[in-house]
ZAZAPA-100304 format. One record per atom (N, C-alpha, C): residue in one letter; x, y, z. Coordinates in steps of 0.1 Angstrom, whole numbers, plus 2048, in hexadecimal, padded with zeros to 3 digits. Layout:
BEGIN
AXYZ/...
% end
This chain:
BEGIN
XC3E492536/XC4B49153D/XC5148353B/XC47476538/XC4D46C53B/XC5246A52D/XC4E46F521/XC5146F514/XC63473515/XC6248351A/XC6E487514/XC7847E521/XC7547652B/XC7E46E531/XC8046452A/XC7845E525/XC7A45451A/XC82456510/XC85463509/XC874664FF/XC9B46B502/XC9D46D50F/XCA9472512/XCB1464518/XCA445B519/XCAF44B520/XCB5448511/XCA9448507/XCAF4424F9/XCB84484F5/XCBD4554F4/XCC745E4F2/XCD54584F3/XCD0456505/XCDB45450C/XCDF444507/XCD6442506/XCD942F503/XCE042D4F5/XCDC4384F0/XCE24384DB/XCF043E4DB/XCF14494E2/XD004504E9/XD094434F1/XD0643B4F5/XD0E42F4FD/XD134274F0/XD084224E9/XD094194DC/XD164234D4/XD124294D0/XD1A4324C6/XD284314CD/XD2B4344DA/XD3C4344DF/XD3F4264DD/XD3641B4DD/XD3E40C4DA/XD3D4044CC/XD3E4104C4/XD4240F4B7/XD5240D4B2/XD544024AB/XD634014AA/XD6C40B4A5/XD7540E4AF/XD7C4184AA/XD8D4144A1/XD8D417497/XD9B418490/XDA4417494/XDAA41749D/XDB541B4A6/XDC041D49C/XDC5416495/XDCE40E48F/XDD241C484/XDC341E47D/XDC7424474/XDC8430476/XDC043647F/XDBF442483/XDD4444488/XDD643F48F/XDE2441495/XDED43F487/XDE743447E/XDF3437474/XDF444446B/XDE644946E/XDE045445F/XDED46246D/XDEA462477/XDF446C480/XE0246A47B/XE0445F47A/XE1245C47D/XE1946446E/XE1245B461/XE12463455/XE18477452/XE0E47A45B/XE1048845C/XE17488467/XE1C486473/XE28488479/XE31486477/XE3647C46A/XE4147B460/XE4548845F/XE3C490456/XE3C49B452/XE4A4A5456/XE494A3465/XE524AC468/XE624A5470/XE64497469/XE7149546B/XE7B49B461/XE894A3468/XE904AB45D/XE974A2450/XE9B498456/XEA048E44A/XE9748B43F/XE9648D433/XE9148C427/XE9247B425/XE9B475427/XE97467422/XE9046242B/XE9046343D/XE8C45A442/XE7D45E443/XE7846C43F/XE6D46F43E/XE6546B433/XE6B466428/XE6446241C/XE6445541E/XE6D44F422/XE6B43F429/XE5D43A42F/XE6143F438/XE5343E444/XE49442439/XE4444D432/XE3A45042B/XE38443420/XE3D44241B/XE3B435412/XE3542A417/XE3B422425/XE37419429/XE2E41B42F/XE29428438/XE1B42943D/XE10427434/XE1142B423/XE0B42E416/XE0841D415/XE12413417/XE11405412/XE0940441F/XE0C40442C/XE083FD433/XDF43FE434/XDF340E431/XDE4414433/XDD940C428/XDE440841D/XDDE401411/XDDB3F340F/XDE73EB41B/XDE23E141B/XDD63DF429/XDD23EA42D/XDC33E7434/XDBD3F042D/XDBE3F241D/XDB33F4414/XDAE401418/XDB640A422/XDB1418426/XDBB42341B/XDB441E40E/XDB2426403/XDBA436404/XDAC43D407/XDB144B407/XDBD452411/XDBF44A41D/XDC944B428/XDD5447420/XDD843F416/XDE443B411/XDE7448403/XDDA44B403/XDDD4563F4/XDE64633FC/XDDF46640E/XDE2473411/XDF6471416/XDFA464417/XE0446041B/XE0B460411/XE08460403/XE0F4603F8/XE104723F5/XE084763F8/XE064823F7/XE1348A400/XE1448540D/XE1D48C415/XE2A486409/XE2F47B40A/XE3C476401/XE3F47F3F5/XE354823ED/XE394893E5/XE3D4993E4/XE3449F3F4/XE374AB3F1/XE474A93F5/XE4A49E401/XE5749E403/XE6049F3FD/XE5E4993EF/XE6A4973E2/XE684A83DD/XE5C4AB3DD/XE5F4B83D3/XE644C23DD/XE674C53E8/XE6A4CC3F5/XE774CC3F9/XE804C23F5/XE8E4BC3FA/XE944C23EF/XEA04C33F2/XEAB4CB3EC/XEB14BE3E4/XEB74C33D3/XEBC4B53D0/XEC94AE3D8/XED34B93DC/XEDB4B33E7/XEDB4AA3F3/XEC94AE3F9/XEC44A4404/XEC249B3FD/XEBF4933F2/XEBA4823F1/XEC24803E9/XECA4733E9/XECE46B3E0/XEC746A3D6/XECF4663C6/XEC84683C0/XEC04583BE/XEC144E3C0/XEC04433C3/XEB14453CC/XEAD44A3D2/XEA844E3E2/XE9B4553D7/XEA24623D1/XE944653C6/XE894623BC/XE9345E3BA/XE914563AA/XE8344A3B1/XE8A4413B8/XE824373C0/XE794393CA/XE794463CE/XE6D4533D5/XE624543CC/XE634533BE/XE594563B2/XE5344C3B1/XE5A4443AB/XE584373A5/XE504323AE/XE574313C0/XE4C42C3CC/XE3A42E3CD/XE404393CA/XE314453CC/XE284423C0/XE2C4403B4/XE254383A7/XE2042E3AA/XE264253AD/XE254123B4/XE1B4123BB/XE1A41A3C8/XE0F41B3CD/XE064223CC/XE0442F3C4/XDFB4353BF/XDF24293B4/XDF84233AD/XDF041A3A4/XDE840E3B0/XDF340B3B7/XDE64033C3/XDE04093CA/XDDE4163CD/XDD641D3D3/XDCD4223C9/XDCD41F3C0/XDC04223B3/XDC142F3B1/XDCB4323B3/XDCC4443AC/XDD64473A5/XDD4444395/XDDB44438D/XDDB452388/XDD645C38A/XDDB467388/XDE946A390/XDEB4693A0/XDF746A3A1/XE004623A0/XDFE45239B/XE0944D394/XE0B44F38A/XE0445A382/XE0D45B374/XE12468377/XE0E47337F/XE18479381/XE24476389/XE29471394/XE3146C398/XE3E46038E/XE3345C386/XE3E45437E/XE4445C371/XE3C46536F/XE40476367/XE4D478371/XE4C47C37C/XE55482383/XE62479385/XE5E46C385/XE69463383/XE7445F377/XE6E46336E/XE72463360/XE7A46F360/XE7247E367/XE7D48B362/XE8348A369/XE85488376/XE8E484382/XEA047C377/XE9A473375/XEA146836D/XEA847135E/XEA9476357/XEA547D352/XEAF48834E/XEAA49235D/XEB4499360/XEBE49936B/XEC248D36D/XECC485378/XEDE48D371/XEE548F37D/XEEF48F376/XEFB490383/XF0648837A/XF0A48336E/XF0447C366/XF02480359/XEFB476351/XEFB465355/XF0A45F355/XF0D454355/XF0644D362/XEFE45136B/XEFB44B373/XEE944636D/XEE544F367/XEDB44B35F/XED543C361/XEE0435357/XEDB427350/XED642335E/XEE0423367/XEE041B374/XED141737C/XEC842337A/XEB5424382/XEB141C374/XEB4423363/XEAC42235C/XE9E416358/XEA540A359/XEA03FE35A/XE93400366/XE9B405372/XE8C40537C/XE8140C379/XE8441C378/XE7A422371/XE7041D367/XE7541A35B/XE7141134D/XE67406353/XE6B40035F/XE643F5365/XE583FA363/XE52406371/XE4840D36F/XE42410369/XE4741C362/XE4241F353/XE3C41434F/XE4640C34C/XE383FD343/XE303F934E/XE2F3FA356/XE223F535D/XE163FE35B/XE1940C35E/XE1241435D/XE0D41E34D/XE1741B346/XE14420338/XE1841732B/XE1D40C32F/XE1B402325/XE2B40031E/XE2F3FB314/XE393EF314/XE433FB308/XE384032FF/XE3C4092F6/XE434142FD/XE3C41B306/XE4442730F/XE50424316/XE4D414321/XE5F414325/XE6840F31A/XE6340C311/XE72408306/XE78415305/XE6A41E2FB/XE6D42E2FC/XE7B431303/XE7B42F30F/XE8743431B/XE8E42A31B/XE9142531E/XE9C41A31A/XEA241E313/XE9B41E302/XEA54202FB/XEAA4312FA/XEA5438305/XEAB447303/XEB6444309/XEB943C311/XEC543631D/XED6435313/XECE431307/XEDD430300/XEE943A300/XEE44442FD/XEF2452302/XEEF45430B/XEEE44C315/XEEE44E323/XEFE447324/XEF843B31F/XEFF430320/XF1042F31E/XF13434311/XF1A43B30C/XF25443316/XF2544731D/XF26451326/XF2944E333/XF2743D336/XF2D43533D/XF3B43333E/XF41431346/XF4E432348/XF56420342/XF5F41C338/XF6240F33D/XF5B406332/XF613FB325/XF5C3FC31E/XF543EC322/XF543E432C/XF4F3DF333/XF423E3339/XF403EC341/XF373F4348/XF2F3F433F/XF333FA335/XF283FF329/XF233F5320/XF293E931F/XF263DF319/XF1A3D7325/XF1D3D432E/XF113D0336/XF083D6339/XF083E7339/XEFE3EF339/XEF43ED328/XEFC3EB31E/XEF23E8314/XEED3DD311/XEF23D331B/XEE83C231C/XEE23C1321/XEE13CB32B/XED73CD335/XEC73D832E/XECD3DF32D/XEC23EA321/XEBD3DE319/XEC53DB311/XEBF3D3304/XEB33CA30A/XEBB3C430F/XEB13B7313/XEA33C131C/XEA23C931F/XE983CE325/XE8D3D131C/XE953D9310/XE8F3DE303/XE863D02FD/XE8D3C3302/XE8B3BA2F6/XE803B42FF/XE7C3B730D/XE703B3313/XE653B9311/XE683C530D/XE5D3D0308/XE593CB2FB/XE5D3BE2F6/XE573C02E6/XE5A3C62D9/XE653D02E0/XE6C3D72D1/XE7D3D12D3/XE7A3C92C7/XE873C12C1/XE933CA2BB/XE8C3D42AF/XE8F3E12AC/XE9B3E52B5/XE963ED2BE/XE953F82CA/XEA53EE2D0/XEA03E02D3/XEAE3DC2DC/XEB93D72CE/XEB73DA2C6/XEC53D32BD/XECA3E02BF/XEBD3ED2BD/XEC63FC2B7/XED03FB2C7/XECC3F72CF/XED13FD2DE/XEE13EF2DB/XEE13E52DC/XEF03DE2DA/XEF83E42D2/XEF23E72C4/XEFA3F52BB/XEFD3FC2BB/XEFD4022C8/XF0640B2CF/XF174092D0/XF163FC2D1/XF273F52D5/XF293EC2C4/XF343F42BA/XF373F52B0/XF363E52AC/XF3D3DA2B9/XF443CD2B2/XF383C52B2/XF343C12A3/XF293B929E/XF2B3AA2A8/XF353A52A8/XF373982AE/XF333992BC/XF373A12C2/XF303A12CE/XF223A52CD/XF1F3AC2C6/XF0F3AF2C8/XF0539F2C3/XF093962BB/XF0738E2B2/XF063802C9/XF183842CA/XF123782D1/XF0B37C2DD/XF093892E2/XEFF38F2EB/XEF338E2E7/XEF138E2DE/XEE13872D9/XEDD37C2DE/XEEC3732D7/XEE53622D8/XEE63642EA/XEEE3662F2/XEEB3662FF/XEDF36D306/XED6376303/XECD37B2FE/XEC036F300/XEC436A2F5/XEBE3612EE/XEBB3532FA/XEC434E300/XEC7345308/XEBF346314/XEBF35231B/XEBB354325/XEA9356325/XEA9359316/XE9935B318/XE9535230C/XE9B343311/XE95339308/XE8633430F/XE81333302/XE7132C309/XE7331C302/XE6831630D/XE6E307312/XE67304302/XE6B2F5301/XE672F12F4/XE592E72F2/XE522E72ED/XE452E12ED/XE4C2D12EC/XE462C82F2/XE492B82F0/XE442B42E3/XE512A92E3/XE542A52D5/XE552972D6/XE5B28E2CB/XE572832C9/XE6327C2D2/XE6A2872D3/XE772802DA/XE7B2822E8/XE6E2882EA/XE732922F7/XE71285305/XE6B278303/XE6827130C/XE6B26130B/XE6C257313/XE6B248311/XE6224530A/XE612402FD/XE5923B2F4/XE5523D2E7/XE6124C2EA/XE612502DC/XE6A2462D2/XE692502C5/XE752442BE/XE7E23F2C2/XE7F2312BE/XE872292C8/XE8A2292D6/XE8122F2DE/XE7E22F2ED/XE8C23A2F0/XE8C2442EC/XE9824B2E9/XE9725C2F6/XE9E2602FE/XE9D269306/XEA42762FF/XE9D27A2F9/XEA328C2F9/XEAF291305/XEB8294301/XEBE29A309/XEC12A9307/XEC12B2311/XEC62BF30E/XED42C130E/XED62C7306/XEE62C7305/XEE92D9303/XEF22DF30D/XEF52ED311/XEFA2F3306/XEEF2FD301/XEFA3092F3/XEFF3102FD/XF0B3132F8/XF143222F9/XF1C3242EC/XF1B3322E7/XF1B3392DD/XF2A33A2E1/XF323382D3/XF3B33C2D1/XF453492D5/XF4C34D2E1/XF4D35D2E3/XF3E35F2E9/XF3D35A2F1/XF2E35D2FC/XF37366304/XF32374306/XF3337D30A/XF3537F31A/XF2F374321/XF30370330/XF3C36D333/XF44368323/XF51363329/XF5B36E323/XF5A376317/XF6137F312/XF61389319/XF51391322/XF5339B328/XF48398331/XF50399341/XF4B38C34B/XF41396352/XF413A734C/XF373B1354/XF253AB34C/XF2A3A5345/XF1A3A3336/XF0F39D33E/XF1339834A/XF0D39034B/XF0639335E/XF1039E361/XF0C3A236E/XF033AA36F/XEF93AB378/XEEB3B237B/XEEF3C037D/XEE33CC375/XEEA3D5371/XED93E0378/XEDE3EA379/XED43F337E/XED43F238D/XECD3FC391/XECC3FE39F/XEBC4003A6/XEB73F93B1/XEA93F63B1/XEA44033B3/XE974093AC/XE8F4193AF/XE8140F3B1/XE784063B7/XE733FF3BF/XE6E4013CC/XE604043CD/XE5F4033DD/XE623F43E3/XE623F03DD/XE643DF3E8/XE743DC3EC/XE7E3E23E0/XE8C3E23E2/XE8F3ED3EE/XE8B3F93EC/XE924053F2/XE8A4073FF/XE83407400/XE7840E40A/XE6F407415/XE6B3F740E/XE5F3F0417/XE6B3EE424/XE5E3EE42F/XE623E7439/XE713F143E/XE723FE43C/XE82402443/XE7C413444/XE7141244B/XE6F41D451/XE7642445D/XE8041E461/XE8242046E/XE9142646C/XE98421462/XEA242B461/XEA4431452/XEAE43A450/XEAB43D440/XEBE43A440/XEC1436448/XED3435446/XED842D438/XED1420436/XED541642A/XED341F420/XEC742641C/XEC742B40E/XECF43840F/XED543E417/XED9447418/XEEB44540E/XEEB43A417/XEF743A411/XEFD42F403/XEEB42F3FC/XEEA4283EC/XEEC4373E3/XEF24353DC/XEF04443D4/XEEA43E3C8/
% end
């Protein structure tokens, strides 16, 4: 008798221990909240919230809770009518869901997601809206499949490009490609993409501006300091290229594309989906 009273205090004593075990609170209530997204009727502000719960679960390193939250986001995109999302809204739905699938160490669905972002992109239409994500997409892509694949698309952008309205438009749309192309390592790939626009002089001084912008600094020289020959100061003195294109066509030079980025579109604006609503 005194055994099994003994044996029912300790029970009871291990049963007390066990309830003042730390509980989750935090996550547990975010992993709910995740799936009560689920059933807001608005498509963006539902994929909003999902994304940011996905970042938020990941930066307390609760892994699999951020995979099932990427999980909801995505069926969201494939569920929505193309009418409901901007296309701006989808495109950057993919790309998001990629971003963080690769920090959530599950690169199986960021390569499908960034698959989906690419045919998304792809089969966008009007064509001419194309160029405008392309650059973002491409971003990804190289992060996640390497430098050779986003040139790849970039340079499919060119009869996209084409197809832009305004021979301005289209000329800063191909400074913008090029130079993207020419970050990828294929020199190739960005001359074929300026060869698009017939006038060699412009393409010639779009280079050297090109060229300018992604000067690397110069190793020190004999002259570069007090004490060189004849205690002599280097000075820099400003090139501009003849017919620099910033001044011939003043679009060359303005920032081109539109952000498909969880950090642009999505972090931190779970609470309404109104801004992206009305980005197309």
């Amino acid at each position: 008798m005194r055994y099994v009273l003994c044996s029912l205090i300790l029970a009871t004593a291990l049963a007390g221990c066990a309830s003042d075990e730390p509980v989750d609170t935090e996550g547990k209530l975010l992993t709910m909240a995740a799936a009560e997204a689920q059933q807001i009727p608005d498509p963006t502000q539902r994929l909003t919230r999902q994304l940011n719960f996905a970042d938020r679960q990941m930066n307390e390193a609760k892994f699999n809770e951020a995979r099932q939250s990427l999980a909801y986001a995505a069926q969201t995109l494939r569920e929505t009518k193309p009418a409901d999302l901007k296309s701006q809204i989808r495109i950057a739905g993919w790309v998001s869901i990629s971003e963080l699938s690769r920090a959530a160490k599950d690169n199986a669905a960021a390569q499908a997601a960034c698959d989906q972002a690419v045919n998304t992109l792809k089969t966008l239409d009007p064509v001419a809206e194309r160029p405008e994500y392309v650059i973002g997409v491409s971003d990804e892509v190289k992060a996640l499949k390497g430098k050779a694949a986003a040139a790849a698309l970039l340079e499919s952008s060119i009869d996209w490009i084409k197809q832009m309205p305004g021979a301005s438009v289209n000329r800063y749309a191909l400074v913008a490609v090029s130079e993207a192309i020419f970050r990828c390592g294929d020199f190739a790939g960005g001359l074929t993409a300026l060869r698009a626009d017939s006038d060699a002089a412009w393409r010639s001084d779009t280079l050297a501006m090109i060229a300018d912008r992604n000067k690397t600094p110069a190793p020190a020289g004999i002259f570069d300091t007090v004490g060189g020959v004849g205690g002599w100061v280097a000075q820099a003195v400003p090139q501009k290229s003849l017919g620099d294109p910033s001044e011939m066509f003043p679009d060359a030079n303005r920032p081109f594309g539109k952000p498909v980025n969880f950090q642009s579109v999505f972090k931190n604006r779970q609470t309404t989906g109104q801004e992206q609503q009305q980005t197309k």
